[in-house]
MARPALUM-327854 format. One record per residue (C-alpha): x, y, z. Coordinates in steps of 0.1 Angstrom, whole numbers, plus 5000, padded with zeros to 4 digits. Layout:
XYZ/...
***
This chain:
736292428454/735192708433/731292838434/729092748402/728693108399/729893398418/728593748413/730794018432/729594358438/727894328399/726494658386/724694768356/724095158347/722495248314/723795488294/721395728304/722595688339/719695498352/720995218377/719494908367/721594688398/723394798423/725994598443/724394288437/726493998458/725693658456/727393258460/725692998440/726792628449/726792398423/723392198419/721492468438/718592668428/717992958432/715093178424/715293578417/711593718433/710794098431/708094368414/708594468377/711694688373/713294518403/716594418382/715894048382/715693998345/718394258340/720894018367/720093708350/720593858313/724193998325/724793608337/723593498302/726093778285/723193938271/723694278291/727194428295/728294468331/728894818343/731494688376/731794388394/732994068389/731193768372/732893448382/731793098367/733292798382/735893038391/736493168358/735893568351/733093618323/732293968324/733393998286/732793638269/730393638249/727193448249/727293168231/730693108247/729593058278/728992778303/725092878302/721592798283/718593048289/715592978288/712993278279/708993358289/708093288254/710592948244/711893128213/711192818193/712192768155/708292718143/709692558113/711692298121/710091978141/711091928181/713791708172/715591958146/714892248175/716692008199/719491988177/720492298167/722492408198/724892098191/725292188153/725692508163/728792358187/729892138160/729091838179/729591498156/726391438141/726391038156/727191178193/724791478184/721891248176/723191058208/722291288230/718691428216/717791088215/718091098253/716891438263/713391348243/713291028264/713991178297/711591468289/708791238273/709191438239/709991058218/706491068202/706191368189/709891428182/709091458141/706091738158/706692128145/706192328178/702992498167/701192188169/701892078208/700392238235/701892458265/702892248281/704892028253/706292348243/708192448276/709492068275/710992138242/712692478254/714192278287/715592008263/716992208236/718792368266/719892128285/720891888254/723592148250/725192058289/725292368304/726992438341/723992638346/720492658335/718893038332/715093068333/713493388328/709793348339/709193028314/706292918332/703993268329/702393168296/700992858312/697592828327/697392778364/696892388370/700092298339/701992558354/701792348389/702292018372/705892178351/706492308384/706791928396/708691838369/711392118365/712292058403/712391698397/714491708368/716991948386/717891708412/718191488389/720391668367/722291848393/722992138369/722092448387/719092688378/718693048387/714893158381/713493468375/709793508387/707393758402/705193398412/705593398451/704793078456/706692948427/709793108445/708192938477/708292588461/710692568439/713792698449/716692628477/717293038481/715693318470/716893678460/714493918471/715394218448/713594578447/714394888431/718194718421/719394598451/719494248472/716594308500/717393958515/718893608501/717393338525/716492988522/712292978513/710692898549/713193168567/712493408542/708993378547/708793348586/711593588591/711893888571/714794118575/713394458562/709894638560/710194598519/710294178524/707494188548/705194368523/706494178499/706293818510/703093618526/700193818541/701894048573/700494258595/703194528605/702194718642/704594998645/705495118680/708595248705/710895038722/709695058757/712494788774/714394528765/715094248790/715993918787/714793758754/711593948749/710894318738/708294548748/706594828724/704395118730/701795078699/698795168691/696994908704/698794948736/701494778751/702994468728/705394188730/707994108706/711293858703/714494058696/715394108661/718393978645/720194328647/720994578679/717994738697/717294948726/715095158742/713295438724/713595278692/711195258663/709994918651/707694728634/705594378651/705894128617/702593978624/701593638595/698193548592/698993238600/700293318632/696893518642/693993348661/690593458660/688293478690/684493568701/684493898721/682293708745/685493578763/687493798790/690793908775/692593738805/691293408789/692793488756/695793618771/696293288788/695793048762/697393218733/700593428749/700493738758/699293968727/695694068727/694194318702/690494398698/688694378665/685394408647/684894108629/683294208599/682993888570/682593538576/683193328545/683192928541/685192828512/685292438511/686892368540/688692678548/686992988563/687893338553/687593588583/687793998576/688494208605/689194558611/691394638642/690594948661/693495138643/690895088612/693294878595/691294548577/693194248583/692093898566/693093588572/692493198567/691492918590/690492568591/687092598594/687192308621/689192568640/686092788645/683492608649/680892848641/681993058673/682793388653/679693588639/680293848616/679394178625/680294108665/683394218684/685893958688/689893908696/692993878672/695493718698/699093558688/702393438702/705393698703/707193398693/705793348662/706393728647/709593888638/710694248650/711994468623/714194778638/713795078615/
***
């Protein structure tokens, strides 16, 4: 069976010679979704707009449902886009907006009306149908732009940031509903977004992209707790990275010479040996605090095996959560979050304390 969309070894160079993408590989099954996450001036718009047809393609192949696209034109191909700003016709009511990608098909009018009918139902558009656009709120107005697109039947929905004009609580609440509605669609959506945690929720994969090429395409939790280049674990969550030489490898643990002495580490995905420079992926989440009144042996034992020193220099209760700043003796500031039932009011700011963690939770990047 035939991917949804296949992109093979896609390229785009403008005609100034800037390269926009470079080798970009991918394998979309149908009814997944996936998300495109990376800075400004990543490529990520620039890959989805070639999908769309709206960027020529410099080399590569763009396959749809095993089908080569690299030359049909827009409007001829299995895809609707969806853009930041909805592109709605301001003069013509939600239901005429709905329409016009079926006219413009020369769908019958009776099955036409048919299917609007439904795709205001499912999207609770029914009431304010006979509505101009400028009228409805945010909200309304990005369930107008998923209708008129999806009215149309596409094999695949495009999305380029349509949830950044959105204020932060409707932007979670569409982000319910757009995953929601996938599944129940099963058309598949590739999203572009800088949103982390969009990314995070939303999607099955996500394309980590930076500077034009693929960093990593991983599934949201292993992309998060396992990084696969330095760029990733900048990118993604709140790392520490520790830096050191490969003193030995044996067995299924790795020891590094760092700066804060000698460290433990699982192996990384790819080869390593001795003498070799890498960096400890350390999450916040994975940290644990303690009060420098306790030997290190105790907090070796009970969290380990990795034990760093630190000044702890900010204390702050937020509702239930409690905001801890350090700095380690490198002079690096580290800050992380905790449940504040965790602590239990045995860190004071301004004293010396311990960061301590399980090898097992980082990741070990070779460089």
């Amino acid at each position: 069976m035939a991917y949804d969309l296949q992109l093979s070894h896609i390229g785009k160079v403008y005609d100034n010679g800037t390269p926009a993408v470079i080798d970009f590989n991918l394998d979309v099954d149908k009814g997944e979704f996936i998300a495109f996450l990376g800075p400004s001036g990543c490529g990520k718009t620039t890959t989805l707009r070639m999908i769309a047809g709206f960027e020529s393609i410099t080399s590569g192949d763009l396959m749809i449902r095993g089908k080569r696209v690299n030359d049909l034109q827009p409007e001829k191909r299995p895809t609707s886009m969806i853009f930041q700003n909805y592109a709605l016709f301001p003069h013509l009511t939600v239901r005429q907006n709905v329409m016009f990608g079926l006219e413009v098909k020369g769908l019958a009018q009776a099955e036409a009306k048919r299917k609007v009918e439904r795709i205001l139902d499912k999207l609770g558009l029914t009431d304010v149908a006979d509505t101009r656009p400028t009228r409805l709120s945010g909200g309304q107005r990005q369930r107008i732009a998923l209708a008129r697109s999806l009215v149309v039947e596409p094999d695949i929905l495009l999305l380029d940031e349509p949830l950044g004009a959105l204020d932060a609580n409707l932007r979670k609440s569409i982000q319910n509903e757009l995953k929601l509605l996938q599944r129940d669609l099963g058309i598949t959506f590739v999203f572009v977004t800088h949103a982390q945690s969009e990314a995070l929720a939303l999607s099955d994969r996500i394309v980590v992209m930076n500077a034009g090429r693929v960093e990593q395409i991983s599934p949201p939790r292993e992309l998060y707790t396992r990084p696969q280049s330095i760029f990733v674990a900048r990118f993604i969550g709140a790392n520490t990275l520790i830096s050191g030489k490969v003193r030995n490898v044996e067995g299924g643990a790795v020891s590094l010479d760092t700066p804060f002495g000698a460290l433990l580490a699982e192996p990384p995905m790819s080869a390593i040996k001795t003498g070799d420079t890498a960096s400890i992926v350390l999450p916040a989440e994975a940290m644990h605090v303690l009060p420098g009144s306790l030997s290190e042996a105790e907090v070796r034992a009970k969290h380990g095996g990795n034990v760093v020193q630190c000044q702890i220099n900010r204390l702050q209760l937020v509702g239930h959560i409690l905001q801890i700043g350090m700095t380690l003796p490198s002079g690096e500031t580290v800050s992380l979050e905790g449940h504040a039932d965790k602590y239990k009011d045995s860190l004071k700011a301004g004293a010396a304390g311990y960061v301590a963690w399980n090898p097992a939770d980082t990741t070990l990047i070779a460089q």
